[in-house]
mmCIF entry with sequence, helices, sheets and N, C-alpha, C, O atoms, coordinates in Angstrom:
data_MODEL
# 
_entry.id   MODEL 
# 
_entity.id                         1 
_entity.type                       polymer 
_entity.pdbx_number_of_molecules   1 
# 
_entity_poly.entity_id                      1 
_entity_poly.type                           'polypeptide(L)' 
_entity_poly.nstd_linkage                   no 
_entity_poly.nstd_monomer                   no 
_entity_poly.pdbx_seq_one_letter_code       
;(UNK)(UNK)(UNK)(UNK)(UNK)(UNK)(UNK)(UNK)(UNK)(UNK)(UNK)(UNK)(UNK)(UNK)(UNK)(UNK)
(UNK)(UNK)(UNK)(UNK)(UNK)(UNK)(UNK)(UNK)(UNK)(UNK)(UNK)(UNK)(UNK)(UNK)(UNK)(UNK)
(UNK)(UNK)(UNK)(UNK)(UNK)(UNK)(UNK)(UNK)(UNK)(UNK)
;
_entity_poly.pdbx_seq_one_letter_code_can   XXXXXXXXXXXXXXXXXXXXXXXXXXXXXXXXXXXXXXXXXX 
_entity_poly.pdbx_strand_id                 A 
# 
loop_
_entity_poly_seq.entity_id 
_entity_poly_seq.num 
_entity_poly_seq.mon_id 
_entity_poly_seq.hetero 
1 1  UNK n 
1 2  UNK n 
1 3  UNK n 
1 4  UNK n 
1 5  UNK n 
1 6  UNK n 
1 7  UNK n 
1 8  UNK n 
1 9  UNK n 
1 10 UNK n 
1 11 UNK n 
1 12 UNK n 
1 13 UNK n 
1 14 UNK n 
1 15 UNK n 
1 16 UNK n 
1 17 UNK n 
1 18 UNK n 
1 19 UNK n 
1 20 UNK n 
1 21 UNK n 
1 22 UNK n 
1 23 UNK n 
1 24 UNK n 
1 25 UNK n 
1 26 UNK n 
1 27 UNK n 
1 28 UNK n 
1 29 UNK n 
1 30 UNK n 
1 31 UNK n 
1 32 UNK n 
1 33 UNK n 
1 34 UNK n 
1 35 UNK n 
1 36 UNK n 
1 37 UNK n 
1 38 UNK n 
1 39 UNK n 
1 40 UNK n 
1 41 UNK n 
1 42 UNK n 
# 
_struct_asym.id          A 
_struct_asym.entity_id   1 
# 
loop_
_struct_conf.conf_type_id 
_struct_conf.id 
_struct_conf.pdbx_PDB_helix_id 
_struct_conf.beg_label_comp_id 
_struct_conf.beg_label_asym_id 
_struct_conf.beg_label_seq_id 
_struct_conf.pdbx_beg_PDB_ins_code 
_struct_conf.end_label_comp_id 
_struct_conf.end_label_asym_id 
_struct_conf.end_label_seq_id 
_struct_conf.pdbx_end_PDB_ins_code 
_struct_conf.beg_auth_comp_id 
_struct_conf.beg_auth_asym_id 
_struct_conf.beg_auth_seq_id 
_struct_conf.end_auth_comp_id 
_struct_conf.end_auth_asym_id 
_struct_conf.end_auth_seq_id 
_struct_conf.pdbx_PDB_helix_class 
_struct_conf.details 
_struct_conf.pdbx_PDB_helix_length 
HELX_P HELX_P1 AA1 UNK A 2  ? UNK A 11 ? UNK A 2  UNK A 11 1 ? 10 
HELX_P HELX_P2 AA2 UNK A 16 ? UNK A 18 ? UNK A 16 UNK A 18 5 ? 3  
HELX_P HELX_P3 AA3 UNK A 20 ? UNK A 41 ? UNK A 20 UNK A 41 1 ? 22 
# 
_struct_conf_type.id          HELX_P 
_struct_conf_type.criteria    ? 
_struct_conf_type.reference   ? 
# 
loop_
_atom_site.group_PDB 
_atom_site.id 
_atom_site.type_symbol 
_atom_site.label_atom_id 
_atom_site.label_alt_id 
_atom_site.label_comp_id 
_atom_site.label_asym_id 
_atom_site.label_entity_id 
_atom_site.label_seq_id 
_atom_site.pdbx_PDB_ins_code 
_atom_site.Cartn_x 
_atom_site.Cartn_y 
_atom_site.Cartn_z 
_atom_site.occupancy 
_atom_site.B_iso_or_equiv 
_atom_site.pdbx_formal_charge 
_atom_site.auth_seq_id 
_atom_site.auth_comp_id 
_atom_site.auth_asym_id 
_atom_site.auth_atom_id 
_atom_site.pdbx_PDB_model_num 
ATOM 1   N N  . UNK A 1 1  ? 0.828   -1.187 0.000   1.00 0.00 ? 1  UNK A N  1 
ATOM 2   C CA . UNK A 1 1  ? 0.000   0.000  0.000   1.00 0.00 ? 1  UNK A CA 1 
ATOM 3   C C  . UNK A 1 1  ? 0.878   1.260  0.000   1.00 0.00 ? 1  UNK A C  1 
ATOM 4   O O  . UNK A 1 1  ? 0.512   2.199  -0.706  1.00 0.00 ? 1  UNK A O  1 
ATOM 5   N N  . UNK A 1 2  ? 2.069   1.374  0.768   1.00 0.00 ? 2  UNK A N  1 
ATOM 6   C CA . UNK A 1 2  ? 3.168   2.431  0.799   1.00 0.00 ? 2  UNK A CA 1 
ATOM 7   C C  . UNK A 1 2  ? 3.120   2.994  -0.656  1.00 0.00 ? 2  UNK A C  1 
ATOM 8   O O  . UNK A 1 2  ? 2.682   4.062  -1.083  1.00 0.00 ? 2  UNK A O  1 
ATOM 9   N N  . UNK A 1 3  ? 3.979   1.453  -1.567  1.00 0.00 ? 3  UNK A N  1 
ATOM 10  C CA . UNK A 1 3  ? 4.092   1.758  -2.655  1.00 0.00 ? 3  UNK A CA 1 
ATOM 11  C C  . UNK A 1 3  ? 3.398   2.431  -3.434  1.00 0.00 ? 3  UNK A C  1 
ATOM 12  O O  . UNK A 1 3  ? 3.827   3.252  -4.244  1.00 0.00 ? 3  UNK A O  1 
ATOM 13  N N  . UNK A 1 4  ? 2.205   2.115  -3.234  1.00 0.00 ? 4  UNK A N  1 
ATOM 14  C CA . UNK A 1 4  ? 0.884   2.819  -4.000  1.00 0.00 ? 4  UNK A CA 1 
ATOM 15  C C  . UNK A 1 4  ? 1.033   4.155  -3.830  1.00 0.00 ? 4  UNK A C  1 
ATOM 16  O O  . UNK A 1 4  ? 1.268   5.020  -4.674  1.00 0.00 ? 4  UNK A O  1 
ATOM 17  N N  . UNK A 1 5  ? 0.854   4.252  -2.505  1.00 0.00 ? 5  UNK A N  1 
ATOM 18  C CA . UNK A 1 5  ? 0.721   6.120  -2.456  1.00 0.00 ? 5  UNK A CA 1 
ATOM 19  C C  . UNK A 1 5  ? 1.755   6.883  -3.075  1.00 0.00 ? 5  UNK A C  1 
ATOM 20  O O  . UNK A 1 5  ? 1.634   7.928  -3.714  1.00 0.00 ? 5  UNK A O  1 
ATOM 21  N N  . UNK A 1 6  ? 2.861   6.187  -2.787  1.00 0.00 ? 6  UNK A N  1 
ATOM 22  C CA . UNK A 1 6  ? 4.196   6.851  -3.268  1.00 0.00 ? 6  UNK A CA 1 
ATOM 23  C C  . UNK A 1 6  ? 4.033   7.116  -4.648  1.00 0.00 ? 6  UNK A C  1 
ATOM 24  O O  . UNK A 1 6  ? 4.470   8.125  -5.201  1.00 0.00 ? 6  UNK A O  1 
ATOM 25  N N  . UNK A 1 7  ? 3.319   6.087  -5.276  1.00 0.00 ? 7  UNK A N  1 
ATOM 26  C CA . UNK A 1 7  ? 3.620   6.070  -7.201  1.00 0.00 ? 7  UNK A CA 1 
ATOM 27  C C  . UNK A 1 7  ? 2.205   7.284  -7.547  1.00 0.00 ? 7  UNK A C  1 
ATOM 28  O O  . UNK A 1 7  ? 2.187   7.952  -8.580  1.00 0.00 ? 7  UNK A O  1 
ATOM 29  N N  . UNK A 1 8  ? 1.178   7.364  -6.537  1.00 0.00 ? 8  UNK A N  1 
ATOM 30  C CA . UNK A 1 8  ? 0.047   8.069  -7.199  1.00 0.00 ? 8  UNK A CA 1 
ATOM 31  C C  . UNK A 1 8  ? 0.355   9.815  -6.789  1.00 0.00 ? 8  UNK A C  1 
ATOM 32  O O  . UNK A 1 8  ? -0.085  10.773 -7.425  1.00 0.00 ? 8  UNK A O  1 
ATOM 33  N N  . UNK A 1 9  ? 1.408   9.883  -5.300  1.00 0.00 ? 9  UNK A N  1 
ATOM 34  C CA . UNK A 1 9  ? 2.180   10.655 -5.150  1.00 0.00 ? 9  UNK A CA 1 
ATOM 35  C C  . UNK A 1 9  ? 2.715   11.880 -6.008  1.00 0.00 ? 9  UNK A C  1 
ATOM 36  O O  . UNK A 1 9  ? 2.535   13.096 -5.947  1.00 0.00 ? 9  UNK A O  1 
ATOM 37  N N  . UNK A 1 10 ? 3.569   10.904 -6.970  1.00 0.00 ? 10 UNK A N  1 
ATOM 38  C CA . UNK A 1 10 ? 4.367   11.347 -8.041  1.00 0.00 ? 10 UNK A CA 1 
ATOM 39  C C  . UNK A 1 10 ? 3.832   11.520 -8.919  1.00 0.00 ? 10 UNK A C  1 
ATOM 40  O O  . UNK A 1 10 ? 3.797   12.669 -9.360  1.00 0.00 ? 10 UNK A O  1 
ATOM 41  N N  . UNK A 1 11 ? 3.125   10.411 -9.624  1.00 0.00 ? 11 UNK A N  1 
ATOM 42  C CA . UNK A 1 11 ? 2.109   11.025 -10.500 1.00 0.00 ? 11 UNK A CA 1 
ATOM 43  C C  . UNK A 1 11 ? 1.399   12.438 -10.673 1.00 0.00 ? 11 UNK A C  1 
ATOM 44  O O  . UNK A 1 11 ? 1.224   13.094 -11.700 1.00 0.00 ? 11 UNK A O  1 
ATOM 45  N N  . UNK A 1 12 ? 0.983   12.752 -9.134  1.00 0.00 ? 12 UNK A N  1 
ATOM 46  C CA . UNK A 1 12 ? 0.352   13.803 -8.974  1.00 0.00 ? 12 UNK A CA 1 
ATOM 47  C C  . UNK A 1 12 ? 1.498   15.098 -8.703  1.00 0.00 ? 12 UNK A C  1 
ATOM 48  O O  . UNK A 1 12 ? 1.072   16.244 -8.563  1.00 0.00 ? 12 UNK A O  1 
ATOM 49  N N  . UNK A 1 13 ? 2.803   14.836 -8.649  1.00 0.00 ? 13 UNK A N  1 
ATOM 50  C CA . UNK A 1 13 ? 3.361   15.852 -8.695  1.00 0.00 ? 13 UNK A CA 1 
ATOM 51  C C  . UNK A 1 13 ? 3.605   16.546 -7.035  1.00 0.00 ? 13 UNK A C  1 
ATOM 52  O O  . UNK A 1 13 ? 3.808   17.686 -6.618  1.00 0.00 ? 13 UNK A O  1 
ATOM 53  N N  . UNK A 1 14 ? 3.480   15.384 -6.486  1.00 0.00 ? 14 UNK A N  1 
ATOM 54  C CA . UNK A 1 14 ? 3.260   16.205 -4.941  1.00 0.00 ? 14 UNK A CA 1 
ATOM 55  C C  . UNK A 1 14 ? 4.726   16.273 -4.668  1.00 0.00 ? 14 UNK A C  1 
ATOM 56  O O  . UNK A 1 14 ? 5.588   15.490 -5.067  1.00 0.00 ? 14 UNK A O  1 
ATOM 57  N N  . UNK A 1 15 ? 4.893   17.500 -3.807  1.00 0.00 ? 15 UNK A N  1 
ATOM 58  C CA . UNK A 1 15 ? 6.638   17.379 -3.794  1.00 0.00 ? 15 UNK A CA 1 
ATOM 59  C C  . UNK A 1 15 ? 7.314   16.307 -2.340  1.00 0.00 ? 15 UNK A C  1 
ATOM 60  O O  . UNK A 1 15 ? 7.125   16.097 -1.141  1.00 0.00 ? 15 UNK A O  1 
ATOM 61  N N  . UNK A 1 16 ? 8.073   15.941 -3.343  1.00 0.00 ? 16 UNK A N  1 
ATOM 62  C CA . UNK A 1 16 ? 9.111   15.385 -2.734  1.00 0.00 ? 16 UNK A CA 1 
ATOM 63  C C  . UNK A 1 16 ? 9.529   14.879 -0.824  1.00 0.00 ? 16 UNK A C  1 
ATOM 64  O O  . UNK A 1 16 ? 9.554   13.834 -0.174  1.00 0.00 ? 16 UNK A O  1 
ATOM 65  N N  . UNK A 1 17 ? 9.824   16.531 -0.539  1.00 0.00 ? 17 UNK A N  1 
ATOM 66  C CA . UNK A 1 17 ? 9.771   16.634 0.733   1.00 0.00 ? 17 UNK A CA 1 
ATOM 67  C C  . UNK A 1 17 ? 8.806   16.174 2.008   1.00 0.00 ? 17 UNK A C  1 
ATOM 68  O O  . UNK A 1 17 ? 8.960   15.722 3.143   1.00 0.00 ? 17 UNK A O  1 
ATOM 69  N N  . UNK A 1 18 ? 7.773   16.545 1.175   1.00 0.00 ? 18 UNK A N  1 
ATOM 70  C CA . UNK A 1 18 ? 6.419   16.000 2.230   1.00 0.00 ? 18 UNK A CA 1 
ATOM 71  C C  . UNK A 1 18 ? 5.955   15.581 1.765   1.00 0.00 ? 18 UNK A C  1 
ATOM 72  O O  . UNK A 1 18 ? 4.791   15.982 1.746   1.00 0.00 ? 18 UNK A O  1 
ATOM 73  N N  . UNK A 1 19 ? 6.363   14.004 0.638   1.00 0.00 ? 19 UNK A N  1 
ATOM 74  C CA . UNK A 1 19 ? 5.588   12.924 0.626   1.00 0.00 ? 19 UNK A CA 1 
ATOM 75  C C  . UNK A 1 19 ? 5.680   11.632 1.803   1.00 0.00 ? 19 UNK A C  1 
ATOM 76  O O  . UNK A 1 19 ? 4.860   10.714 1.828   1.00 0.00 ? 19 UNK A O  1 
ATOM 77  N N  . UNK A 1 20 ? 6.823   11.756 2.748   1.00 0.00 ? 20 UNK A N  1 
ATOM 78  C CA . UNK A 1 20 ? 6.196   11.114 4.066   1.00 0.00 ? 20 UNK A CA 1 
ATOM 79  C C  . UNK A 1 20 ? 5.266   11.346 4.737   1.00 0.00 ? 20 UNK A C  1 
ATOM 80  O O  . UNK A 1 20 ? 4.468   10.552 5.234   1.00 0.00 ? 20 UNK A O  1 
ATOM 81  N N  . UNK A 1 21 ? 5.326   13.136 4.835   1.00 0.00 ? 21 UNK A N  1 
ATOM 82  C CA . UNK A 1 21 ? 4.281   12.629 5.611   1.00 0.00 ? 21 UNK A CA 1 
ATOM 83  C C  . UNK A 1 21 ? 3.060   12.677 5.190   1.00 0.00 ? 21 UNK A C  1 
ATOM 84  O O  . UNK A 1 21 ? 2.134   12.371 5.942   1.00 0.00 ? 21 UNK A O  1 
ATOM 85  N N  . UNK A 1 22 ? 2.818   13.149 3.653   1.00 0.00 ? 22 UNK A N  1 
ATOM 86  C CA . UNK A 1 22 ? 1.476   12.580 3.143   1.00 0.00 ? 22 UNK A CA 1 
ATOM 87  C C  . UNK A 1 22 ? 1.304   10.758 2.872   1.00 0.00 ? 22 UNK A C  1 
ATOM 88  O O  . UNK A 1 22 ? 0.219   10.211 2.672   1.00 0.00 ? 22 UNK A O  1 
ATOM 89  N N  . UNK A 1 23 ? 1.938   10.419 2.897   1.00 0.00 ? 23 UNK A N  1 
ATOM 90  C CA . UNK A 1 23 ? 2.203   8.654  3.174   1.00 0.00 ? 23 UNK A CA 1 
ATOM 91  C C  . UNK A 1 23 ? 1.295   8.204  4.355   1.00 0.00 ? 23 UNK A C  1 
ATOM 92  O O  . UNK A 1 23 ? 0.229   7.592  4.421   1.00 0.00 ? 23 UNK A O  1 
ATOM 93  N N  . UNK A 1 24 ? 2.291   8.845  5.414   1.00 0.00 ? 24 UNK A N  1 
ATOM 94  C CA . UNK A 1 24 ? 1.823   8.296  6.563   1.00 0.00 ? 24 UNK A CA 1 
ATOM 95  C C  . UNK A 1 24 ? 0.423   8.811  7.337   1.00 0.00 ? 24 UNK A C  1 
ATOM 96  O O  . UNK A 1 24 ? 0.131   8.333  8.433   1.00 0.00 ? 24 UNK A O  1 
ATOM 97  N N  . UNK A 1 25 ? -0.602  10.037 6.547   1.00 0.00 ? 25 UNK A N  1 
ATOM 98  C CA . UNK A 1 25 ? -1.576  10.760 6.733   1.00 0.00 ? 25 UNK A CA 1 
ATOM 99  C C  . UNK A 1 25 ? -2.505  9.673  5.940   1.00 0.00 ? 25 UNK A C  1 
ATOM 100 O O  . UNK A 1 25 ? -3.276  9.212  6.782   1.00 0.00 ? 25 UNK A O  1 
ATOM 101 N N  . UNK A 1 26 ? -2.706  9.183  4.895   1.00 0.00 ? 26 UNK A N  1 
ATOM 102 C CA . UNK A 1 26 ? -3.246  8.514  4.209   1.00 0.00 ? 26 UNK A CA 1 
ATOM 103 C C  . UNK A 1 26 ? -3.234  7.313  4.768   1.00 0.00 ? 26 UNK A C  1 
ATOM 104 O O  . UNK A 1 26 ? -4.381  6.886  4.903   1.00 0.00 ? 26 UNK A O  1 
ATOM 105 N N  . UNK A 1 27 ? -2.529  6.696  5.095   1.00 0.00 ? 27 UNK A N  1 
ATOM 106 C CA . UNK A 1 27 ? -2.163  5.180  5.745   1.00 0.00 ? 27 UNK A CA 1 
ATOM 107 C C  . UNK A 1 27 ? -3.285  5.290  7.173   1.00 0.00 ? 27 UNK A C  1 
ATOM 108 O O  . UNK A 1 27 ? -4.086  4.428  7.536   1.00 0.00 ? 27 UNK A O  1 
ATOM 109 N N  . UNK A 1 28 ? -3.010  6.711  7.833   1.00 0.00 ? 28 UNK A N  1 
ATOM 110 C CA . UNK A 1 28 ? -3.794  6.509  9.085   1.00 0.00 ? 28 UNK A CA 1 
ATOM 111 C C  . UNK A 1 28 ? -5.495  6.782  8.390   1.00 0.00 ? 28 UNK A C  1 
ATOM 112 O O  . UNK A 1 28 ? -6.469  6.072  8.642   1.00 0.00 ? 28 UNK A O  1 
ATOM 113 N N  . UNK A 1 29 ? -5.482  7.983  7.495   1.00 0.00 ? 29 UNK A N  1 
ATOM 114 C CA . UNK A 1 29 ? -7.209  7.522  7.075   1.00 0.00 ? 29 UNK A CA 1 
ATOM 115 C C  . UNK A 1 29 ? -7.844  6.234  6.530   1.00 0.00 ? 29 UNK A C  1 
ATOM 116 O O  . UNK A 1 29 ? -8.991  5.795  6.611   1.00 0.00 ? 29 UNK A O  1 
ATOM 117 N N  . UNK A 1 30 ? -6.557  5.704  5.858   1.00 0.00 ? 30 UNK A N  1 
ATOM 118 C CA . UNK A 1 30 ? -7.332  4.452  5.779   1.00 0.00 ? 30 UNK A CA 1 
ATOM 119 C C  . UNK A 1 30 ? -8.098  3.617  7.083   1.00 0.00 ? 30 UNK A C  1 
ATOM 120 O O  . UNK A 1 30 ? -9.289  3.307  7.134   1.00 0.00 ? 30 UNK A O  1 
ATOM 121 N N  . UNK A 1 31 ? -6.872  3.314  8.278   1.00 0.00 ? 31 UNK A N  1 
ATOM 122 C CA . UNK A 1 31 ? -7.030  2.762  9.116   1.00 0.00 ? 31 UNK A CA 1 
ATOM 123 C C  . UNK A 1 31 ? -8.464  3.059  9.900   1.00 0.00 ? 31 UNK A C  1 
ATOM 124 O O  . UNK A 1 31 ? -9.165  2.200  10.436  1.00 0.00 ? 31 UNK A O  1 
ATOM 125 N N  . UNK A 1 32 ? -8.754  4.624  9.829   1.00 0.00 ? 32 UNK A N  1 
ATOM 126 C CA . UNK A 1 32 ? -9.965  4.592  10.504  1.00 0.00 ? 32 UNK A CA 1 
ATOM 127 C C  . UNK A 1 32 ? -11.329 4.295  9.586   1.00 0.00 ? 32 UNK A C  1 
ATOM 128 O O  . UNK A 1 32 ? -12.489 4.317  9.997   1.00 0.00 ? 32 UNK A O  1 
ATOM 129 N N  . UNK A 1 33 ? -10.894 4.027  8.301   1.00 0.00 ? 33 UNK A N  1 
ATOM 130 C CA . UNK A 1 33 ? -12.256 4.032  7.548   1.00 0.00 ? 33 UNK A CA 1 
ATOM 131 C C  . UNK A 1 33 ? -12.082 2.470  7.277   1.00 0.00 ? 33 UNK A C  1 
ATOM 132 O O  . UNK A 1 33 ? -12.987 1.979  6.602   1.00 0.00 ? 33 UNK A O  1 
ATOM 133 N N  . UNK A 1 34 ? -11.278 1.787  7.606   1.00 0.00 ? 34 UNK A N  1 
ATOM 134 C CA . UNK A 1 34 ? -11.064 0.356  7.515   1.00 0.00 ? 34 UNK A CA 1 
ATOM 135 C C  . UNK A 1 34 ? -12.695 -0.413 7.794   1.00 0.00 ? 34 UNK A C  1 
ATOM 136 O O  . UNK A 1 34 ? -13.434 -1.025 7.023   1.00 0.00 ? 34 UNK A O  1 
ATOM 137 N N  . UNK A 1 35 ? -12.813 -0.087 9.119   1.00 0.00 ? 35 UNK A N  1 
ATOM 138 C CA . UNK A 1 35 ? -14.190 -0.377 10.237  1.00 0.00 ? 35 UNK A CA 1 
ATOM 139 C C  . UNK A 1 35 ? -14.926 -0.307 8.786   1.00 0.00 ? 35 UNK A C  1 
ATOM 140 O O  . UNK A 1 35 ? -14.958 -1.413 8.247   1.00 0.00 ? 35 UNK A O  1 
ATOM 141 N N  . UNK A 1 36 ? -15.206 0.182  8.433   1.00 0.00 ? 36 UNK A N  1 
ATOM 142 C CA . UNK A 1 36 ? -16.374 1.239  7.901   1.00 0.00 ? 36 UNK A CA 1 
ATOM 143 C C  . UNK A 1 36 ? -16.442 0.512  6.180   1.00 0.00 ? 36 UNK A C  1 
ATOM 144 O O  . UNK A 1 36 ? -17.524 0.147  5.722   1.00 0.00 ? 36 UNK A O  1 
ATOM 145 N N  . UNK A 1 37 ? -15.651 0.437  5.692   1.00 0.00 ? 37 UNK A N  1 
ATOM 146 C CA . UNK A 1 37 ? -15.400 -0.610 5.057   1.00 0.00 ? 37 UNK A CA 1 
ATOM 147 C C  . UNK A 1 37 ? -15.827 -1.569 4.511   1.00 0.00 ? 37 UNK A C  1 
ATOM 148 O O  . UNK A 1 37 ? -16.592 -1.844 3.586   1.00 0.00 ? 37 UNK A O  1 
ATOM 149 N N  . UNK A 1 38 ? -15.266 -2.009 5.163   1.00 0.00 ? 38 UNK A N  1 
ATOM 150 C CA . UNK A 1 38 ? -15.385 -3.827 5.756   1.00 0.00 ? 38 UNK A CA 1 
ATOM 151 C C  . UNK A 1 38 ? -17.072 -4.047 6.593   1.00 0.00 ? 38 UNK A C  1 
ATOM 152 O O  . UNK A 1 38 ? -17.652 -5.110 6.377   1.00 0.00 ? 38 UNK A O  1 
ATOM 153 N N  . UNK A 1 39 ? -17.598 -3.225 7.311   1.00 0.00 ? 39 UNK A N  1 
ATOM 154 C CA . UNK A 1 39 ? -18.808 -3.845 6.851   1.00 0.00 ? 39 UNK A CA 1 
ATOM 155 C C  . UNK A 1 39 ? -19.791 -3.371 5.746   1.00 0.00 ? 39 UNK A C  1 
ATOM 156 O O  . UNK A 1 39 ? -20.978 -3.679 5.641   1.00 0.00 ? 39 UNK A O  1 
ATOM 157 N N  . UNK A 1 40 ? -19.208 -2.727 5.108   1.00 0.00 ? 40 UNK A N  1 
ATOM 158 C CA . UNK A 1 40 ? -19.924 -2.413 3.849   1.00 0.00 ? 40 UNK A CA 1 
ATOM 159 C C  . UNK A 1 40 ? -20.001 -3.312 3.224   1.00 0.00 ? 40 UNK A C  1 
ATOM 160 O O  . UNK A 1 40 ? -21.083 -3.718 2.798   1.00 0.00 ? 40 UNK A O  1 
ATOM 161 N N  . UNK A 1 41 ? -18.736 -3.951 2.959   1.00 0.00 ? 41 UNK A N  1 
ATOM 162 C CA . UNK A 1 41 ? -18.891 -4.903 2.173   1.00 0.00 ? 41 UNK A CA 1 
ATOM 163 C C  . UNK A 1 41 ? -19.267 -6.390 2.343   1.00 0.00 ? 41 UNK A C  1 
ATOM 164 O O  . UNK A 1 41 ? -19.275 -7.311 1.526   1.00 0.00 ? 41 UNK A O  1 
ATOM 165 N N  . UNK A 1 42 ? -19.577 -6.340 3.657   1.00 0.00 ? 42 UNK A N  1 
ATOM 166 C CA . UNK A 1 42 ? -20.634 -7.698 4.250   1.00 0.00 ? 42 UNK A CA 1 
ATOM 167 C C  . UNK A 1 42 ? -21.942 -7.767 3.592   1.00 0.00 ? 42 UNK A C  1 
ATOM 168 O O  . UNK A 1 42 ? -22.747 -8.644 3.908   1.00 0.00 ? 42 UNK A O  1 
# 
């Protein structure tokens, strides 16, 4: 999933510098919409 963000990242031109911590901002929204999710798709 890292990878992902990193490549859609660049794609998009986001700079460089603060693509950690747009990495690690995305990684945590996932986590809370995980829940949310997952029973959707029950």
């Amino acid at each position: 999933m890292v990878a992902m963000i990193k490549v859609l990242l660049a794609i998009h031109k986001y700079p460089p510098d603060k693509q950690p911590e747009a990495t690690e901002r995305v990684i945590a929204q996932a986590e809370l919409l995980a829940d949310t999710w997952a029973t959707e798709a029950a």
